[in-house]
mmCIF file of the C-alpha atoms, coordinates in Angstrom:
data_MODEL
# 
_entry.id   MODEL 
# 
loop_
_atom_site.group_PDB 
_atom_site.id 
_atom_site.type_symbol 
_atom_site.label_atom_id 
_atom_site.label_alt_id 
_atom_site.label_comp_id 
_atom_site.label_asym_id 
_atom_site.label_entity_id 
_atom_site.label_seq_id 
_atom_site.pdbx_PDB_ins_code 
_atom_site.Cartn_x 
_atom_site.Cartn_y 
_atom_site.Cartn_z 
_atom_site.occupancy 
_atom_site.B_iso_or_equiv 
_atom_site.pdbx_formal_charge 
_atom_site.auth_seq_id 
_atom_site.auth_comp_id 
_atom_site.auth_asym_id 
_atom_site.auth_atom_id 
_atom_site.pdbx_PDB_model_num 
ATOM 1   C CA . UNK A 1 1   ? 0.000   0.000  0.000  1.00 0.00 ? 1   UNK A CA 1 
ATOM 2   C CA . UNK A 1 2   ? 1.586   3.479  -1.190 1.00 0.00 ? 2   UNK A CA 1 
ATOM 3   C CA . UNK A 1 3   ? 2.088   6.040  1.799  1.00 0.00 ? 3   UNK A CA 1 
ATOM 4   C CA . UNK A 1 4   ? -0.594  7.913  -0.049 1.00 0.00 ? 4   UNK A CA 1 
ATOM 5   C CA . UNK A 1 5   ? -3.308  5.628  0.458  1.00 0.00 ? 5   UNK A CA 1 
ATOM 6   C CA . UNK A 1 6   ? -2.464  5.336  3.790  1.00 0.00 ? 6   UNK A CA 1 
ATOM 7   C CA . UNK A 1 7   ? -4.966  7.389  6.329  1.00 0.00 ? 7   UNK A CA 1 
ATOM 8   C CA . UNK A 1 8   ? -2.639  10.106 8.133  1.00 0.00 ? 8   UNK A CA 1 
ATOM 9   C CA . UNK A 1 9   ? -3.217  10.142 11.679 1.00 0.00 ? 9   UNK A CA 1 
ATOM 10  C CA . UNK A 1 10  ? -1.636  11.416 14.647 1.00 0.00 ? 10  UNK A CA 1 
ATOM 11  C CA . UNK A 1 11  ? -0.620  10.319 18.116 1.00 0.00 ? 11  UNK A CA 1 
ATOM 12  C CA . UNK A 1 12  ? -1.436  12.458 21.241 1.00 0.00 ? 12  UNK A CA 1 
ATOM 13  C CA . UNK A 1 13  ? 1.051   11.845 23.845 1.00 0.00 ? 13  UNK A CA 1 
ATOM 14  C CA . UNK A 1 14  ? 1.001   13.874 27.349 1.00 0.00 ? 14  UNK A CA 1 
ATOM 15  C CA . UNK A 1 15  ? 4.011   14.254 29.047 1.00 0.00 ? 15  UNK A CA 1 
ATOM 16  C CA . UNK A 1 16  ? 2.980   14.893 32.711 1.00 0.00 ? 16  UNK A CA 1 
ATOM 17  C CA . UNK A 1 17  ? 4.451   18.113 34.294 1.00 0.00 ? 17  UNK A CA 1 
ATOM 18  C CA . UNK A 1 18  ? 6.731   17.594 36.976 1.00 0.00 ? 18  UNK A CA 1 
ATOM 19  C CA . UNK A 1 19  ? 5.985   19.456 39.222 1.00 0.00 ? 19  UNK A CA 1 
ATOM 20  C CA . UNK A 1 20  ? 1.946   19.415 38.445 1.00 0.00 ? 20  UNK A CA 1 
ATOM 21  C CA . UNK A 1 21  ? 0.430   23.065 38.624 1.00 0.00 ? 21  UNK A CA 1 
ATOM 22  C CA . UNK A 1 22  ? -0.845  23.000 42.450 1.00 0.00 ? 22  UNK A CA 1 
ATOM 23  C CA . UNK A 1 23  ? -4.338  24.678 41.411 1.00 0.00 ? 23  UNK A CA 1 
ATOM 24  C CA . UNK A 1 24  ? -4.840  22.091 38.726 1.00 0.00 ? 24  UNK A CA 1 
ATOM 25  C CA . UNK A 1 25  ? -8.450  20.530 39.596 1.00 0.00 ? 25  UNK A CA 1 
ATOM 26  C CA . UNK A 1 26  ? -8.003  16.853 38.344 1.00 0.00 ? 26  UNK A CA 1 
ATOM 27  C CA . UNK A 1 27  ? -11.371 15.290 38.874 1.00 0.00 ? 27  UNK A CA 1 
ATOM 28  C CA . UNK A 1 28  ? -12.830 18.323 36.722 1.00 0.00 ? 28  UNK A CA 1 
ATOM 29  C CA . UNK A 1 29  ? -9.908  17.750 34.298 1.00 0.00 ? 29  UNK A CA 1 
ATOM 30  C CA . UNK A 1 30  ? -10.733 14.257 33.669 1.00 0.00 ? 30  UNK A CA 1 
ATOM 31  C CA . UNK A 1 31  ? -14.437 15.103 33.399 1.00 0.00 ? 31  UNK A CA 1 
ATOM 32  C CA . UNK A 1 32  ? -13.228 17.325 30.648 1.00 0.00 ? 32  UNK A CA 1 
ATOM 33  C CA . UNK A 1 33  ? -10.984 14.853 29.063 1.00 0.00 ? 33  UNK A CA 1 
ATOM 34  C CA . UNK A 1 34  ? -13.733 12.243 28.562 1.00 0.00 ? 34  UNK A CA 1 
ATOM 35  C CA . UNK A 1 35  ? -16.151 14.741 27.203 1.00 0.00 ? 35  UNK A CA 1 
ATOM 36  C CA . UNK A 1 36  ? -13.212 15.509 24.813 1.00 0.00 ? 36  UNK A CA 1 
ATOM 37  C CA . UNK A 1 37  ? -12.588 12.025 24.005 1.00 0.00 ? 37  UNK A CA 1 
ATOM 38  C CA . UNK A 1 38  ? -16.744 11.836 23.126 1.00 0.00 ? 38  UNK A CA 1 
ATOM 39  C CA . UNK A 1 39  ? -16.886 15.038 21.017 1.00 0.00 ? 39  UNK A CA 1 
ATOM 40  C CA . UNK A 1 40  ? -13.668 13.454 18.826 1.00 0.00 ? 40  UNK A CA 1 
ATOM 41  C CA . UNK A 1 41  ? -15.366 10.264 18.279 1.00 0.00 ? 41  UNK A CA 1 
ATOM 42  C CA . UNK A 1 42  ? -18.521 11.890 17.463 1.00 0.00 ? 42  UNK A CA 1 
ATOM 43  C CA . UNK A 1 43  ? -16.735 13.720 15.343 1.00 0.00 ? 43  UNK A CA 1 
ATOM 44  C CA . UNK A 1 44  ? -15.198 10.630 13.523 1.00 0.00 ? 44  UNK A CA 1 
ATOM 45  C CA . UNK A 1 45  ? -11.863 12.219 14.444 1.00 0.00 ? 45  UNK A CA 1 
ATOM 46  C CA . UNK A 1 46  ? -11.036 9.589  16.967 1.00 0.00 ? 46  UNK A CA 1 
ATOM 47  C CA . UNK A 1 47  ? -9.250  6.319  15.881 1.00 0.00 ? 47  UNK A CA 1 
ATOM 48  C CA . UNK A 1 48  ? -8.314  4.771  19.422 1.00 0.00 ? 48  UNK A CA 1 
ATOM 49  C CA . UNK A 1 49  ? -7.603  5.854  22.206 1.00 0.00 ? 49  UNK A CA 1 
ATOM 50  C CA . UNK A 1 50  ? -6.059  4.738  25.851 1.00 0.00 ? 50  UNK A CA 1 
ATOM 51  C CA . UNK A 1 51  ? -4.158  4.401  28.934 1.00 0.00 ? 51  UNK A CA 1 
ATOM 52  C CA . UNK A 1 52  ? -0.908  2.770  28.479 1.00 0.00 ? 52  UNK A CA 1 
ATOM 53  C CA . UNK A 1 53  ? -0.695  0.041  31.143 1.00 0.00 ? 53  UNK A CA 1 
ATOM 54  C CA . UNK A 1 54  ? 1.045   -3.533 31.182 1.00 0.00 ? 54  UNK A CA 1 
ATOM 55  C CA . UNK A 1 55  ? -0.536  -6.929 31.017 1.00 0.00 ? 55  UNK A CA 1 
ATOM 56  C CA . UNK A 1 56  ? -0.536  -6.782 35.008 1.00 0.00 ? 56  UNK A CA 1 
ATOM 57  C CA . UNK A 1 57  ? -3.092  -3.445 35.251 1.00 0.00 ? 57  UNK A CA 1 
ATOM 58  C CA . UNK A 1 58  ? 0.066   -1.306 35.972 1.00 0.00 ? 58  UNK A CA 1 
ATOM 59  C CA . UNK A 1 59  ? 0.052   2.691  34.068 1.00 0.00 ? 59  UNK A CA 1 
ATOM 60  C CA . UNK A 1 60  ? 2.904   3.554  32.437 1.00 0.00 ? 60  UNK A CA 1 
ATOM 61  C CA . UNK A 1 61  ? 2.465   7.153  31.129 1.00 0.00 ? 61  UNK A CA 1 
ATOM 62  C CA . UNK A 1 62  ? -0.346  8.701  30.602 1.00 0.00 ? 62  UNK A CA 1 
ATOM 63  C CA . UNK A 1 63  ? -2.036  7.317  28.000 1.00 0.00 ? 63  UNK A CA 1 
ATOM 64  C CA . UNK A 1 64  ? -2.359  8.133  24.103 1.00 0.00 ? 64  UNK A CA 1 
ATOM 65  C CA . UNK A 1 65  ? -5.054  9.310  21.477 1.00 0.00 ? 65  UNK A CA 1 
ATOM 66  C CA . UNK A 1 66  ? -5.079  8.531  17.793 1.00 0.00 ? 66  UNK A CA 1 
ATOM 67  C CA . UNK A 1 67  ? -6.568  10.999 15.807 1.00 0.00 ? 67  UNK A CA 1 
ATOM 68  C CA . UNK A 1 68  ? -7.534  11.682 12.093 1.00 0.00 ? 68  UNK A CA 1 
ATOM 69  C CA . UNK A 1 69  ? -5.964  14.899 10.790 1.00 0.00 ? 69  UNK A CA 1 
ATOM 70  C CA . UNK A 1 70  ? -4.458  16.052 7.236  1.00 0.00 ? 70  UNK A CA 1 
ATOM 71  C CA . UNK A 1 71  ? -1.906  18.260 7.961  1.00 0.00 ? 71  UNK A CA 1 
ATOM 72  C CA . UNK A 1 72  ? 0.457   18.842 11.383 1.00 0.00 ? 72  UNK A CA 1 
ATOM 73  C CA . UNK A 1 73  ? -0.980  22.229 12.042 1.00 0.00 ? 73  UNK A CA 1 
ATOM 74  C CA . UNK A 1 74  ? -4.294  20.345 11.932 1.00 0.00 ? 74  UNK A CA 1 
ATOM 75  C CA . UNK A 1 75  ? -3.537  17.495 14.547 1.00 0.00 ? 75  UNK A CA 1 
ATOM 76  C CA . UNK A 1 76  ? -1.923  20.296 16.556 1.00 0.00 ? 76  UNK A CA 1 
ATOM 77  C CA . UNK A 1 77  ? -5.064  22.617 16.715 1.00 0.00 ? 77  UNK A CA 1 
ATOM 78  C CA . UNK A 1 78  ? -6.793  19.250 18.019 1.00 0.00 ? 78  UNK A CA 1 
ATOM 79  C CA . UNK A 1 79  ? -4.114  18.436 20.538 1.00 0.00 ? 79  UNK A CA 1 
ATOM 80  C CA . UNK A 1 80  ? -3.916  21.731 22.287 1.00 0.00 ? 80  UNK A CA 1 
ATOM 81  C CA . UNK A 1 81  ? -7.617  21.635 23.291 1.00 0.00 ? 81  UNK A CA 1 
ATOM 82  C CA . UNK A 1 82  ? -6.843  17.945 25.057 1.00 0.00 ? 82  UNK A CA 1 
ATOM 83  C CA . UNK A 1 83  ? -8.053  19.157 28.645 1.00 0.00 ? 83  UNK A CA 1 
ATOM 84  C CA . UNK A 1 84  ? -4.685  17.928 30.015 1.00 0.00 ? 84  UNK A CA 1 
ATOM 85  C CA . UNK A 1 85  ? -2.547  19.942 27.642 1.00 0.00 ? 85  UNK A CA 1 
ATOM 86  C CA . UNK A 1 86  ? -5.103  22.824 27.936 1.00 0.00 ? 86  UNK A CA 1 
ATOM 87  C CA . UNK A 1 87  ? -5.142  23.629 31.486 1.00 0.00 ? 87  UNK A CA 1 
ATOM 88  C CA . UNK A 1 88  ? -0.937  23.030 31.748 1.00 0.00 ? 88  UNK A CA 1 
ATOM 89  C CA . UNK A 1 89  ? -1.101  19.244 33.393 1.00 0.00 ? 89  UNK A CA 1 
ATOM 90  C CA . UNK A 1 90  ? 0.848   18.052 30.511 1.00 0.00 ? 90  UNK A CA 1 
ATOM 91  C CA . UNK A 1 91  ? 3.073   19.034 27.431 1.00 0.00 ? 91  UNK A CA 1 
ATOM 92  C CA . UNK A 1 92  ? 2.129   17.891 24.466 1.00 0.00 ? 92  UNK A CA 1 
ATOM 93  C CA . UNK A 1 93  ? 3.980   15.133 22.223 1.00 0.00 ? 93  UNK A CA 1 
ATOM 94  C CA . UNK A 1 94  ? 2.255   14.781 18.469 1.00 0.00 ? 94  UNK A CA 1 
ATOM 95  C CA . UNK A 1 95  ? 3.272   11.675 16.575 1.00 0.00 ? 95  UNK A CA 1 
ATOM 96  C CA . UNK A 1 96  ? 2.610   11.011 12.675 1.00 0.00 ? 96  UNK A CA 1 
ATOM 97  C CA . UNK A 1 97  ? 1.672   8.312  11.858 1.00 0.00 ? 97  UNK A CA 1 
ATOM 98  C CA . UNK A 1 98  ? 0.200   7.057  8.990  1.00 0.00 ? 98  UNK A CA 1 
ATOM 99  C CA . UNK A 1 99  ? -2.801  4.261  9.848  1.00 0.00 ? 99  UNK A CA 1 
ATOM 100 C CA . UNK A 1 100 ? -2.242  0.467  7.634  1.00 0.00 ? 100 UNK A CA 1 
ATOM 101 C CA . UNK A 1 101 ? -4.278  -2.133 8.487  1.00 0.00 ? 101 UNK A CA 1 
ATOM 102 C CA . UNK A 1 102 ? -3.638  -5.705 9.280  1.00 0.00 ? 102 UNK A CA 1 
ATOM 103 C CA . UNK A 1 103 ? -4.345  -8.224 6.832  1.00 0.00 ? 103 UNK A CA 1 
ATOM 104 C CA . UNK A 1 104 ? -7.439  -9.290 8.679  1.00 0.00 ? 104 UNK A CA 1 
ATOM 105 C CA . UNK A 1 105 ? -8.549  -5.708 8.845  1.00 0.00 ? 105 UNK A CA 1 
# 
């Protein structure tokens, strides 16, 4: 499959801030984040999305989102309203990546 047919996409990566802004209200963050996860799958923007954990349950990171976007300046317009990134919890990592699917999918 040529690079062309290929769907681009983007990874969302947080990088947690170290330290974490002491006003930051985390519950109402995450509230936030879900709703944004929602509006992006509504959306059809969303591709997958998820906390990055090993077999045993155990987080490592903070998770990442897969979304649909053409260009960089796209994907990054998307990124910085990610309720993490937004209110200063985390910097924001953006990945291309170009979506192939198996050869079951």
């Amino acid at each position: 499959m040529s690079a062309a047919a290929r769907e681009q996409c983007w990874i969302i990566r947080g990088v947690e801030v170290q330290p974490p802004p002491a006003n930051a209200d985390f519950e109402r963050i995450r509230e936030l984040h879900h709703r944004f996860i929602d509006e992006l799958d509504d959306d059809g923007i969303l591709v997958a999305h998820g906390a990055t954990r090993d077999e045993n349950g155990a987080r490592s990171g903070t998770g990442l989102i897969v979304i649909r976007a053409a260009t960089r300046a796209e994907a990054l317009t998307i990124a910085a309203r990610e309720p993490y990134v937004a209110h200063g919890v985390r910097t924001l990592d953006l990945i291309p990546w170009q979506m192939q699917r198996g050869r079951k999918g």
